[in-house]
N, C-alpha and C positions, 0 to 999 in steps of 0.2 A: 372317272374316265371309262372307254369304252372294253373293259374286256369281257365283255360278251361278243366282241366282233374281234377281239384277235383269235380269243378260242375258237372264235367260229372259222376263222383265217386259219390256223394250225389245224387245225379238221380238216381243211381239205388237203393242204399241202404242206405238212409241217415244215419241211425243209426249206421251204421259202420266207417263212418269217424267222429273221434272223435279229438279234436283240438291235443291232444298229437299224434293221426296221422299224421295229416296235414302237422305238426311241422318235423317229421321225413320223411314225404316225400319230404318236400322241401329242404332238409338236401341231402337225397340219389339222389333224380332225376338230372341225367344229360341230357345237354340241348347238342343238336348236329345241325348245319347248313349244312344240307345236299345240295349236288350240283346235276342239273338234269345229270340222268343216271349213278350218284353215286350208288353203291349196298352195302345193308345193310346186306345183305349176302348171298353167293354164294353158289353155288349146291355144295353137299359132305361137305360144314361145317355143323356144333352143332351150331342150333339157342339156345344163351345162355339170350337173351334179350329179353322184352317188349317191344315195341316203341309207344308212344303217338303222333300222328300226329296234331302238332297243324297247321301248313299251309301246303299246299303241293299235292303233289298226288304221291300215288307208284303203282306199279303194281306187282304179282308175278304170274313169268312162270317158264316154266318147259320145257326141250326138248325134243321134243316127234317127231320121224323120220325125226330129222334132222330139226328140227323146233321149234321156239318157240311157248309156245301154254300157252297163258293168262290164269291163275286159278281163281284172282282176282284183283280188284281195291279197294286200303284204299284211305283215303281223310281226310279234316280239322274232329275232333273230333273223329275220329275211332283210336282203337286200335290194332295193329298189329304185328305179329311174324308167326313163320313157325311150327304150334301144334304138326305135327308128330317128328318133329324133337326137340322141346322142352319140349316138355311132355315124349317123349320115348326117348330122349336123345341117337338118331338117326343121320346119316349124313342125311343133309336136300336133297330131291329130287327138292329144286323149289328153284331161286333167288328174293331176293326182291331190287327194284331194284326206283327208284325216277323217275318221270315221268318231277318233277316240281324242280326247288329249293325249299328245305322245312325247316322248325324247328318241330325237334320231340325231348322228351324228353324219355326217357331210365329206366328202373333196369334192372338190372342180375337177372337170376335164383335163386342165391343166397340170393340175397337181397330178393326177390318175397316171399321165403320159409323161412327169418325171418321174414317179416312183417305179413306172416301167422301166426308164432310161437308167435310173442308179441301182435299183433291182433286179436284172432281170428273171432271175429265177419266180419273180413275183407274178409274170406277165404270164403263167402256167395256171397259178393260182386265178387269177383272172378270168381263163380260157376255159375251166371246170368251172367257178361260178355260170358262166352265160352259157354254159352246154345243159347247168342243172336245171338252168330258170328256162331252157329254150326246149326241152323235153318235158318238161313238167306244161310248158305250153300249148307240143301237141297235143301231149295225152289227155289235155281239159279240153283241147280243139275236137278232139275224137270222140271224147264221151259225152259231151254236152250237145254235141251235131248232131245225135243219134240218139236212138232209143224213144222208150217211153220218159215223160216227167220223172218217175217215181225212179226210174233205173239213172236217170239224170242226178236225182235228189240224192239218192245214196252214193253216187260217186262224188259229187259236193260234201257230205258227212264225211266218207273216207277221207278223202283229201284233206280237209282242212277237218280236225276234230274242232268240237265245242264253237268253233265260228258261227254255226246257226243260231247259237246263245248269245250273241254279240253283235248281230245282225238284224235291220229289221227283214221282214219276209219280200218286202219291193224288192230290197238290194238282192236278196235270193233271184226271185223271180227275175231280173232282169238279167246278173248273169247268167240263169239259165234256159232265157229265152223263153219263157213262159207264162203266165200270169198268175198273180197273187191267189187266185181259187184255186187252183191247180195246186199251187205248192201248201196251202191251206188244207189241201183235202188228202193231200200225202200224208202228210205231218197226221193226221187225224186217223188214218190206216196203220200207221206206225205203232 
């Protein structure tokens, strides 16, 4: 079962998981063996899910002139779904899509907005997740807009250690707006 995502759930807010949660989450959470370049959902669906990444890597693009164009990378302990499209209950603009063979575990929407109604202390914990994921979005919005490639490439290393080991250099390249010689010739000055 998944306690690597209640630890991760007591890290943000300890007080909020209280053993009668625990209890119910390991009750609701579905466990799924994802295959690589299995998609957890596709452009034009309703992200209706959470997903806990407990091994694995994903990625989510979007098609942008005829192109795939890298938005982001989840990994082991991050949490993941498509926000425009699950919060505004919207067709999603972006697939999410397994880079790795993984194990993630899952709720529904549904499930998410009971466990707020018989939790509330929970609905906190919630509030700091999407504030973590939603700052960590400018600051990759800010530093991949600007700069040089190479000042691009080293805040991609920072950010995500050892990912460039797990990546190929396209997926680089396109999250960071650049082309495969460019991030070929960083890597080569490094």
């Amino acid at each position: 079962m998944p306690k690597e995502l209640i630890q991760l759930l007591k890290g943000i807010y300890h007080s909020a998981i209280s053993q009668e949660l625990e209890l119910h989450l390991y009750r609701i959470l579905q466990q799924h063996t994802v295959e690589k370049k299995e998609r957890l959902l596709e452009m034009n669906e309703i992200c209706d899910r959470v997903w806990f990444i407990e091994t694995g890597l994903f990625r989510s693009f979007r098609k942008y002139k005829g192109q795939e164009e890298n938005v982001w990378f989840m990994m082991e302990g991050d949490v993941m779904f498509s926000p425009q499209s699950f919060y505004g209950r919207k067709r999603s603009r972006h697939v999410i899509e397994a880079l790795e063979e993984s194990i993630v575990y899952s709720v529904s929407a549904a499930q998410l907005d009971d466990i707020y109604e018989k939790f509330p202390k929970f609905e906190r914990t919630g509030r700091l997740l999407t504030q973590k994921y939603y700052l960590l979005s400018l600051d990759n919005w800010e530093e991949l807009t600007s700069g040089t490639v190479k000042d691009r490439y080293n805040h991609f290393v920072k950010t995500y250690p050892g990912l460039d080991k797990r990546i190929t250099v396209k997926h680089i390249a396109s999250f960071l707006k650049c082309s495969v010689r460019s991030i070929q010739r960083v890597r080569r000055k490094r």
